[in-house]
Z-matrix of the N, CA and C atoms (Angstrom, degrees):
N
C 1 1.453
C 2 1.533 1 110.76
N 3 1.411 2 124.35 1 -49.54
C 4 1.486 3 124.42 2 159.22
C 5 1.226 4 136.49 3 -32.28
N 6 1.571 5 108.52 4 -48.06
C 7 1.354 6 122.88 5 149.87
C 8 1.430 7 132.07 6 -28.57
N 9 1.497 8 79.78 7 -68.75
C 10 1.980 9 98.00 8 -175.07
C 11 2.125 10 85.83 9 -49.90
N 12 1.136 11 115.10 10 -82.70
C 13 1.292 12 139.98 11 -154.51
C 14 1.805 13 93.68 12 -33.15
N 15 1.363 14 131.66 13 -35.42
C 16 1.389 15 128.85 14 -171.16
C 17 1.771 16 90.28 15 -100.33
N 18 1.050 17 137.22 16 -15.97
C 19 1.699 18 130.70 17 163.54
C 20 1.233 19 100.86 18 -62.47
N 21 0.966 20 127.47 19 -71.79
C 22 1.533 21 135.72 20 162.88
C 23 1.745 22 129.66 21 -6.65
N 24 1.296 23 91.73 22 -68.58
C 25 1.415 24 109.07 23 -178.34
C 26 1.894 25 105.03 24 -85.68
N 27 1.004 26 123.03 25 -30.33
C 28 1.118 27 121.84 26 162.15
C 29 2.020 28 117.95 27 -52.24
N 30 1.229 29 86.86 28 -69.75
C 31 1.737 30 98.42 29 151.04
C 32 1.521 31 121.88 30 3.54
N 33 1.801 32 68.53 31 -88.45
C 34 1.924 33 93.50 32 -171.43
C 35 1.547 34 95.68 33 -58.81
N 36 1.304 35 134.15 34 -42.83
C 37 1.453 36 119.76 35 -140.54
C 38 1.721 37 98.80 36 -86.79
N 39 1.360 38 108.19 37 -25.12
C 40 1.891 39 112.77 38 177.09
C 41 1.809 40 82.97 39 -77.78
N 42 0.496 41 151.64 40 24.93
C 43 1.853 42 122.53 41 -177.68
C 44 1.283 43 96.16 42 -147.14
N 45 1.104 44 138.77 43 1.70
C 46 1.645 45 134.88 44 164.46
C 47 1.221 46 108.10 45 -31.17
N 48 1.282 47 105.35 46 -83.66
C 49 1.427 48 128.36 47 -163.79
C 50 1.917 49 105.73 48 -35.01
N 51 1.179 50 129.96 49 -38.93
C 52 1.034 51 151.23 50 -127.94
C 53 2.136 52 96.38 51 -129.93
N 54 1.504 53 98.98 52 -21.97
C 55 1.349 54 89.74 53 -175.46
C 56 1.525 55 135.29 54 -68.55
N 57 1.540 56 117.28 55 106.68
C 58 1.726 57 96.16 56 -159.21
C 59 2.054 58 110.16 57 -101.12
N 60 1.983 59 82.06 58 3.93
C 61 1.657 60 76.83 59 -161.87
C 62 1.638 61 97.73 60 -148.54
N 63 1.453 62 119.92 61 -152.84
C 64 1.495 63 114.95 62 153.66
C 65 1.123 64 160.08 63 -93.74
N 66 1.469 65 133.94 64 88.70
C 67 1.206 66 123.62 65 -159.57
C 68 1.633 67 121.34 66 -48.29
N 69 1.568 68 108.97 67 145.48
C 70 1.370 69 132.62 68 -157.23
C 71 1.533 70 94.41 69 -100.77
N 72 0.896 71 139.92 70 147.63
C 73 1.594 72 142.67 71 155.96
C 74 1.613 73 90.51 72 -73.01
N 75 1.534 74 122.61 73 153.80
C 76 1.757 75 128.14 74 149.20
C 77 1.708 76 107.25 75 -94.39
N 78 1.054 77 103.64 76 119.08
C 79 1.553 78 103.69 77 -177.09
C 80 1.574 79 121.42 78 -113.88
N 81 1.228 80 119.29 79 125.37
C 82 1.271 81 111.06 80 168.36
C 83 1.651 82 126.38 81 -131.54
N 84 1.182 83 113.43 82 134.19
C 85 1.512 84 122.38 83 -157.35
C 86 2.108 85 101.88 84 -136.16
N 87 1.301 86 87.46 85 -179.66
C 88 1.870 87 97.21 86 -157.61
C 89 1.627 88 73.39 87 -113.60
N 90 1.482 89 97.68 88 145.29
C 91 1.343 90 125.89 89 164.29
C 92 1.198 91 138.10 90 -65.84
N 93 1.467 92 85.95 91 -50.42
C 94 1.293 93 134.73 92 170.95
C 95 1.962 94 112.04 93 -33.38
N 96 1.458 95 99.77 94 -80.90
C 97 1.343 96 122.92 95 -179.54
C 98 1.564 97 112.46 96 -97.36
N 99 1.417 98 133.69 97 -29.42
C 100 1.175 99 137.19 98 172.91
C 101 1.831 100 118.91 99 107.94
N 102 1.543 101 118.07 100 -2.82
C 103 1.401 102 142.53 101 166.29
C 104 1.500 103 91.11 102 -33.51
N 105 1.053 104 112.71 103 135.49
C 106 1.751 105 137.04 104 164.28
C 107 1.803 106 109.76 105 -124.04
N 108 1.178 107 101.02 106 109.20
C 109 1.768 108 98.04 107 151.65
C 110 1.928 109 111.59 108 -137.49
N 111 1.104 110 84.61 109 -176.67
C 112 1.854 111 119.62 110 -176.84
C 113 1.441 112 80.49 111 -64.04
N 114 1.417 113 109.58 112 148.00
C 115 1.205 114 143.98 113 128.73
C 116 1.272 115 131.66 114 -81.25
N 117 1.636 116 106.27 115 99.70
C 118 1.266 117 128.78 116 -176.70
C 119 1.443 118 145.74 117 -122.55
N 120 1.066 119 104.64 118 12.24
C 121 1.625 120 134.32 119 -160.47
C 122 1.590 121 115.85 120 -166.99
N 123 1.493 122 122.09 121 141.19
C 124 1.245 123 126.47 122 177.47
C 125 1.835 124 111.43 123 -31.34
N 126 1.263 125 93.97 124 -54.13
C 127 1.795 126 127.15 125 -159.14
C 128 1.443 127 92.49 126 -63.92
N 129 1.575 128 139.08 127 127.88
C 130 0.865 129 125.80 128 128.32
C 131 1.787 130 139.35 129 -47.20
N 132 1.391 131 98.02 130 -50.80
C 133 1.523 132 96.88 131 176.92
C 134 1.117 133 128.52 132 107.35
N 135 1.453 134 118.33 133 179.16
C 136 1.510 135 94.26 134 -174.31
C 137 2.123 136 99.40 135 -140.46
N 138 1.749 137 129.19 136 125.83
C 139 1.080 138 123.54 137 -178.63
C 140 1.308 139 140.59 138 -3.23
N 141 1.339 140 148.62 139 105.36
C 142 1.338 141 122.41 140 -165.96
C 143 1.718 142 100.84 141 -81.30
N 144 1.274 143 119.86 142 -24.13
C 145 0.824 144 113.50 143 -171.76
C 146 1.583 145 126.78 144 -62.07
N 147 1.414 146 86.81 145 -42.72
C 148 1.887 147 106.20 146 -159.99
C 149 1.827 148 100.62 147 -119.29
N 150 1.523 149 113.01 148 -22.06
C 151 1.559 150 102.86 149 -165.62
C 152 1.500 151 125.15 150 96.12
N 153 1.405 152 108.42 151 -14.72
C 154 1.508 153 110.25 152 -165.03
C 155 1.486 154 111.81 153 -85.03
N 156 1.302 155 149.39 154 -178.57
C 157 1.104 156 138.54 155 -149.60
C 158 1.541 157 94.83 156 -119.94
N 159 1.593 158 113.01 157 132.87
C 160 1.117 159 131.62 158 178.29
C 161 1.152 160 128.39 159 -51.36
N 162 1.525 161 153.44 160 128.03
C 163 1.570 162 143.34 161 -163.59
C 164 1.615 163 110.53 162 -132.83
N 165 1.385 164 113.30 163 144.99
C 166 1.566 165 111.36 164 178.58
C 167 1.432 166 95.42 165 -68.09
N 168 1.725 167 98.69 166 158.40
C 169 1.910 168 101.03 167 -177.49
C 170 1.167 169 90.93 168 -129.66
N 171 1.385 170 118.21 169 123.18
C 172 1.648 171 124.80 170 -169.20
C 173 1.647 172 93.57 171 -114.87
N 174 1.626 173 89.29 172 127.25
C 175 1.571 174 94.91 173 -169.33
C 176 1.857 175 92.06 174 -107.64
């Protein structure tokens, strides 16, 4: 989770210059069980909870 949180802020801090609007989190979560995380890696992945295969969550 620390990780994610300094990807993040790293992020924001290269893209200032450039910012004209609001950044979106990319989120992907299991259907399955209802788990939400960050998008942070190529890989979606697969639930820790349940096993089921991870999905983009288009808000």
């Amino acid at each position: 989770m620390f990780e994610q949180a300094v990807l993040v802020s790293e992020a924001l801090r290269k893209s200032a210059p450039q910012m004209q609007g609001i950044l979106h989190m990319a989120m992907k979560g299991c259907p399955h069980c209802g788990t939400r995380q960050m998008i942070a890696e190529p890989a979606l992945g697969t639930c820790a909870e349940c096993g089921d295969q991870l999905k983009v969550i288009e808000e």
